[in-house]
N, CA, C and O of each residue as an XYZ file, in Angstrom:
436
protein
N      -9.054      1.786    -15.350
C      -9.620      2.855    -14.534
C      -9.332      4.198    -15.195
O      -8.261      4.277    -15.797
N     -10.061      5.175    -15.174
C     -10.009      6.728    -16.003
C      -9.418      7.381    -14.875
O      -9.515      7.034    -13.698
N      -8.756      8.422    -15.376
C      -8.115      9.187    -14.672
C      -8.522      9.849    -13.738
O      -7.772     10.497    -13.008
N      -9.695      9.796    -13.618
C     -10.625     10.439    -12.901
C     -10.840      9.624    -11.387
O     -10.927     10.163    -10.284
N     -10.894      8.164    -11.700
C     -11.104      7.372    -10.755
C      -9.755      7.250     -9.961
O     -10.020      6.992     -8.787
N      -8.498      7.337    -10.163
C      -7.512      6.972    -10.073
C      -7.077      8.144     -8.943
O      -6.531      7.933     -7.860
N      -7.557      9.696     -9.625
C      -7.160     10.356     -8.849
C      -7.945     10.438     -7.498
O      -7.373     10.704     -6.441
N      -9.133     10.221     -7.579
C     -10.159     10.005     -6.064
C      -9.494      8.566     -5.870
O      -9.922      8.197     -4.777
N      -8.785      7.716     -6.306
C      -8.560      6.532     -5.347
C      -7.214      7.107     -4.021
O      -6.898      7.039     -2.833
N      -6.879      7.599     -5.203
C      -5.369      8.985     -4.196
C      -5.972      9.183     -3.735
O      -6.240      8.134     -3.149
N      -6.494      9.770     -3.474
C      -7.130     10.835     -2.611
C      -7.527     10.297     -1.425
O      -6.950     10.599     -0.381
N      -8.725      9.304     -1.468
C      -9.110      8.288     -1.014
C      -8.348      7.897      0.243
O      -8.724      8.023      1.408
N      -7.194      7.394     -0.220
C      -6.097      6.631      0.366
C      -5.596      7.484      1.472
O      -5.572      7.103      2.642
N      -5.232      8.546      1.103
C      -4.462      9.485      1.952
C      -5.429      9.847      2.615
O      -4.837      9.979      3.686
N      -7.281     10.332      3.013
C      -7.791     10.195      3.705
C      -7.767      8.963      5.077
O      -7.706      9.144      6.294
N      -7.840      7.740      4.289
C      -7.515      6.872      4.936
C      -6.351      6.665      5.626
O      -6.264      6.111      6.722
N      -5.482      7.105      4.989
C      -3.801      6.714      5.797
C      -3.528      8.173      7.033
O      -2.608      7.921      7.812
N      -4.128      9.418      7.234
C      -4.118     10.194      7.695
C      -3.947      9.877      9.422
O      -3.114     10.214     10.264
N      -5.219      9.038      9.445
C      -5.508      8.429     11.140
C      -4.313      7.859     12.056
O      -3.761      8.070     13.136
N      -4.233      6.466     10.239
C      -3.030      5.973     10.876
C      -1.671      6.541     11.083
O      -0.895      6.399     12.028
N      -1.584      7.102     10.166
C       0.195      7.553     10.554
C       0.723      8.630     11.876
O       1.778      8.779     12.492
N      -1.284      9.554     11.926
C      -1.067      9.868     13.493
C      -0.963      9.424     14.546
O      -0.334     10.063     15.390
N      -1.637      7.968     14.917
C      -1.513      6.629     15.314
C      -0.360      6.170     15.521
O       0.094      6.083     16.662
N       0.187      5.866     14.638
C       1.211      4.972     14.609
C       3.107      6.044     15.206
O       4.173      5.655     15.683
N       2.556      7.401     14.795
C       3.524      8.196     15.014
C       3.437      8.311     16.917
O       4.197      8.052     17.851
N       2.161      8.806     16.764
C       2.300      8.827     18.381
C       2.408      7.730     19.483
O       2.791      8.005     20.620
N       2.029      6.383     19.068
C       2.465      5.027     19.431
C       3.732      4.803     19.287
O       4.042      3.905     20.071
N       4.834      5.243     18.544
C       6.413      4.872     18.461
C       6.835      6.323     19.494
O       7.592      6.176     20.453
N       6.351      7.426     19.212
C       6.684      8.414     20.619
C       6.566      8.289     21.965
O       7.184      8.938     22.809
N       5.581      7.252     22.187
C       5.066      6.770     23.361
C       5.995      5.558     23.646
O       6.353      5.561     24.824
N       6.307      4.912     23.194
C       7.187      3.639     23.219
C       9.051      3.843     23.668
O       9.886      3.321     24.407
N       8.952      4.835     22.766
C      10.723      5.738     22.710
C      10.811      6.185     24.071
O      11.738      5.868     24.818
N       9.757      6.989     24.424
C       9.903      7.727     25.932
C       9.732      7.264     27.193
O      10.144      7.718     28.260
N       8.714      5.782     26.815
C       8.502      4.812     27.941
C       9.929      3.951     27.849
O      10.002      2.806     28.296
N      10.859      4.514     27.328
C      12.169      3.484     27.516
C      11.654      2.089     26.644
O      12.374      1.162     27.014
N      10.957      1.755     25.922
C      10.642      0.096     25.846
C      11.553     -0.444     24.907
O      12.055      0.363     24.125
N      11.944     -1.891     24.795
C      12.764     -2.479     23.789
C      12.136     -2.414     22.860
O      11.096     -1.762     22.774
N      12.733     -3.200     21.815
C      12.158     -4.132     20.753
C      11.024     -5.116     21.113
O       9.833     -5.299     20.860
N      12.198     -5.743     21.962
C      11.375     -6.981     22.604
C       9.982     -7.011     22.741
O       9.104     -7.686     22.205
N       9.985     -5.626     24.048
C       8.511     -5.732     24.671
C       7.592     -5.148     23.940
O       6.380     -5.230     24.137
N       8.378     -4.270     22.690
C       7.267     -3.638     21.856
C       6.486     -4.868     20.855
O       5.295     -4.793     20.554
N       7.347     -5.931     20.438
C       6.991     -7.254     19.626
C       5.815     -8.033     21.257
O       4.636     -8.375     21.167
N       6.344     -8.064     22.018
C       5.723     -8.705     22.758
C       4.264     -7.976     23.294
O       3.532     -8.592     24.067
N       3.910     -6.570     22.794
C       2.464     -6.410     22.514
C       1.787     -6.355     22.017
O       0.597     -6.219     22.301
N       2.613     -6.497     20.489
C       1.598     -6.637     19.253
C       1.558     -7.687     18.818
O       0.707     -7.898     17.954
N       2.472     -8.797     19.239
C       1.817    -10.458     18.754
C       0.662    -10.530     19.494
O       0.429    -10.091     20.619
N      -0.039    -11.143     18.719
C      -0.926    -12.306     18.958
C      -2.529    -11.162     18.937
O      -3.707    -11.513     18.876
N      -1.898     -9.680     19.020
C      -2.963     -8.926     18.658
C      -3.815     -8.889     17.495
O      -3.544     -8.617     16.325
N      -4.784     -9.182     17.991
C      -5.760     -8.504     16.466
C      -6.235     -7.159     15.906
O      -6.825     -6.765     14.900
N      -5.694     -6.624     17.048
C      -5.875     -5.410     16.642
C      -5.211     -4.644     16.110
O      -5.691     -3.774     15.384
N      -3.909     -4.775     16.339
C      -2.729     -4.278     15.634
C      -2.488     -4.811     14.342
O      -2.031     -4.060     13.481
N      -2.802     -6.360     14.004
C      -2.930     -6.886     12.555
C      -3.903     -6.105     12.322
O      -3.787     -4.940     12.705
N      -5.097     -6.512     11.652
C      -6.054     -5.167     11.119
C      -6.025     -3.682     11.255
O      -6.845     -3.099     10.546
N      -5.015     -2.701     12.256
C      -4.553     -1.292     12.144
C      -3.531     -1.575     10.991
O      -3.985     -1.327      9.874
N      -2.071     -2.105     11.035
C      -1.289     -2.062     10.071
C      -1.477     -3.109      9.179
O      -0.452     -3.657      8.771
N      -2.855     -3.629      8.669
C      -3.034     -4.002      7.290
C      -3.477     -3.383      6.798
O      -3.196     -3.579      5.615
N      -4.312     -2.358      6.939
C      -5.580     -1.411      6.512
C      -4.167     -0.402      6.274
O      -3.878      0.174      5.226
N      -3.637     -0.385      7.163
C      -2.180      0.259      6.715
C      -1.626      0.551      5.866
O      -1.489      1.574      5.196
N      -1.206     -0.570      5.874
C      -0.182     -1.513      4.823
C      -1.099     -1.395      3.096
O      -0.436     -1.095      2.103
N      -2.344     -1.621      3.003
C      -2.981     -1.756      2.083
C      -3.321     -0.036      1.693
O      -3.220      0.269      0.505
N      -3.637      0.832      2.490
C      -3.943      1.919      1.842
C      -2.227      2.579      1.445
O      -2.274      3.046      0.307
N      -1.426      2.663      1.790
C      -0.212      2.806      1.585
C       0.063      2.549      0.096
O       0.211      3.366     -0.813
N       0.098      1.047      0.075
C       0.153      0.076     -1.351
C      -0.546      1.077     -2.639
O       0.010      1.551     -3.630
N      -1.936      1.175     -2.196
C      -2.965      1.962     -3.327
C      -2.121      3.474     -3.234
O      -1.557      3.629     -4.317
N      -1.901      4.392     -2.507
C      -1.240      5.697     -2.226
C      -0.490      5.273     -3.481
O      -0.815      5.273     -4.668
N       0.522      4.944     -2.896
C       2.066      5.252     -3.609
C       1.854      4.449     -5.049
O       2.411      5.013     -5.990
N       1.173      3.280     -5.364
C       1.471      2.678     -6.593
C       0.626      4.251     -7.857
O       0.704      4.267     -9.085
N       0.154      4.973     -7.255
C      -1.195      5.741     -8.245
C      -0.152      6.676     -8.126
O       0.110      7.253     -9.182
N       0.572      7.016     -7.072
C       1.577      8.297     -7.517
C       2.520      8.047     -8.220
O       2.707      8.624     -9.291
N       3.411      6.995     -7.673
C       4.546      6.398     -8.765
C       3.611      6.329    -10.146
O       4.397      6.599    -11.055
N       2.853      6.191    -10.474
C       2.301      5.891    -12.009
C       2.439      7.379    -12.464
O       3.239      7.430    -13.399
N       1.938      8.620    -12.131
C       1.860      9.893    -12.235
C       3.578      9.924    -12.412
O       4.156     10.376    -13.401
N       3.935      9.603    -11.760
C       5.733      9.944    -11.656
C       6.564      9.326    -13.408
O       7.230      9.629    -14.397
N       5.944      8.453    -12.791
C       6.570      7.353    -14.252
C       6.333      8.020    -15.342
O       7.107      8.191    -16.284
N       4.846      8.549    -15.172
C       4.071      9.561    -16.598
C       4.931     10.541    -16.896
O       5.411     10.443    -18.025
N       5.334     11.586    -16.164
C       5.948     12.799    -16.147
C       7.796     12.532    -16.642
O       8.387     12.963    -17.632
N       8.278     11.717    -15.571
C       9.599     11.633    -15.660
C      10.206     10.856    -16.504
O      11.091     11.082    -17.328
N       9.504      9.690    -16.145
C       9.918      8.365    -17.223
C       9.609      8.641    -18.733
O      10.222      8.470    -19.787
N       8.827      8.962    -18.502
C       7.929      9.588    -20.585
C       7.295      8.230    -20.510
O       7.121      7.834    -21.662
N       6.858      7.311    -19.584
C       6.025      6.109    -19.864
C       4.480      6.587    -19.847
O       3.911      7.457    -19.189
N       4.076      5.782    -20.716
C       2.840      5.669    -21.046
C       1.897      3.977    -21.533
O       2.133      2.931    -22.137
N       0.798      4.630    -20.806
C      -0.375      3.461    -21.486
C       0.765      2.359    -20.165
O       1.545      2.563    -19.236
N      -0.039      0.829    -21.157
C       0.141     -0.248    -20.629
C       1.322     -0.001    -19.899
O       1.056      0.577    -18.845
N       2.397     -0.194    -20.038
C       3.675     -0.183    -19.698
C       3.952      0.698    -18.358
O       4.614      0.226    -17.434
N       3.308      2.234    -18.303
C       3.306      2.344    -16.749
C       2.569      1.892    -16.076
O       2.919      1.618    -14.928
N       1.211      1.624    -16.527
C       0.535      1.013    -15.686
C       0.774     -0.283    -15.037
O       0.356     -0.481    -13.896
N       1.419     -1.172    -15.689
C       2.250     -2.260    -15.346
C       3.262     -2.252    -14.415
O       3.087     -2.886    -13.375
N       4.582     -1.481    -14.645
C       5.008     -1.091    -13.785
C       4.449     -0.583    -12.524
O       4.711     -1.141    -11.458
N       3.726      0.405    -12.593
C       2.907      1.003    -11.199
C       2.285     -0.067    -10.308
O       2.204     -0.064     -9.079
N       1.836     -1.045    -11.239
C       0.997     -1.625    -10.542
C       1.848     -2.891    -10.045
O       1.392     -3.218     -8.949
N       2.958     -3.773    -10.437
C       4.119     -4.271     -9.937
C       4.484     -3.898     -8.748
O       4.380     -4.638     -7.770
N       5.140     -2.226     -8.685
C       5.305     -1.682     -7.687
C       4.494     -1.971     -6.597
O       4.672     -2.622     -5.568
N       3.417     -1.241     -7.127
C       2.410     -1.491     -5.872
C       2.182     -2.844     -5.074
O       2.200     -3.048     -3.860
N       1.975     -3.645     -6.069
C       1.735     -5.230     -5.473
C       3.285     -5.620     -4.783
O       3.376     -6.534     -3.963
N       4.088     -5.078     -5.077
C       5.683     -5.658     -4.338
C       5.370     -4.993     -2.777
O       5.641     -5.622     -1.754
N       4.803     -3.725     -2.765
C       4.767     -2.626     -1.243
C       3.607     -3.417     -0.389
O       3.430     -3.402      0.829
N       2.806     -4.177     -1.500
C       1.788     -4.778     -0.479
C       2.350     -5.936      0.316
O       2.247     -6.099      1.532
N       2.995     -6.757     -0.613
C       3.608     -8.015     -0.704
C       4.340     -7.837      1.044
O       4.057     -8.417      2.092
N       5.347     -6.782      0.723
C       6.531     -6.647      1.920
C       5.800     -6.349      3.042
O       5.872     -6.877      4.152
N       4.901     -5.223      2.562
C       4.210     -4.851      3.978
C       3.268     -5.495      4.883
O       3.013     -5.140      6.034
N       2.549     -6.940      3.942
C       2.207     -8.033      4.493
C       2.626     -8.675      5.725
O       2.187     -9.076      6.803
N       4.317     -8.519      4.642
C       5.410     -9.856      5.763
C       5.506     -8.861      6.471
O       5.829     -9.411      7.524
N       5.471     -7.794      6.698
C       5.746     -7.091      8.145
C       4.996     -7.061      9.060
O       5.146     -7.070     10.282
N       3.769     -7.007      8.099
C       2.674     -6.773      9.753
C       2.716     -8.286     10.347
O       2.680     -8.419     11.570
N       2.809     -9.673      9.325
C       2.601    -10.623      9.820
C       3.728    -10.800     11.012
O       3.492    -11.100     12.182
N       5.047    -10.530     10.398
C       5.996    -10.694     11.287
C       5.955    -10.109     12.865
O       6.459    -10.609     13.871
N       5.053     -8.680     12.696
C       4.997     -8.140     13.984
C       3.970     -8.472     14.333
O       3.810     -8.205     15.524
N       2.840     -9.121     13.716
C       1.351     -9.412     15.172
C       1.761    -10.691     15.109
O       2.010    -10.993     16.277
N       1.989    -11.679     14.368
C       1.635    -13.207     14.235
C       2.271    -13.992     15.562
O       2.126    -15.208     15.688
């Protein structure tokens, strides 16, 4: 991908992740103040489908976010270049998807 594409995929992403994290921020404010456990907070997002598809779309624009910045990071700080950050970056990234998978699964499934 050219640098060009990479930086509209950023971009991209953080459009996308914008909704959710207002979402998701004001859903854990709402939860905190309604007193709710753990418990009953797990006990409304299993078995939801809706909450799987909010925090996968999540989970996945997140993944793309951060693996394209860490690569920029790696560029600058690390002195990596070519294959080798991109590898790394993209490791990264696939590990944030990986975890954030088992999370959403863990909390809707």
């Amino acid at each position: 991908m050219s640098e060009f594409h990479l930086y509209m995929a950023q971009r991209l992403s953080a459009l996308v992740m914008a909704p959710f994290v207002i979402v998701h921020i004001g859903v854990m404010i709402y939860a905190i103040q309604g007193g709710l456990s753990a418990a009953e907070i797990l006990g409304r997002t299993q078995g939801s489908a809706f909450w799987f598809a909010f925090y996968g779309l999540f989970v996945v624009a997140v993944s793309i976010h951060a693996a394209i910045g860490l690569r920029t990071i790696l560029g600058e700080w690390a002195g990596l270049r070519g294959g080798a950050r991109d590898a790394v970056s993209a490791v990264i990234g696939l590990g944030l998807l990986a975890l954030g998978a088992q999370a959403v699964w863990a909390v809707t499934a």
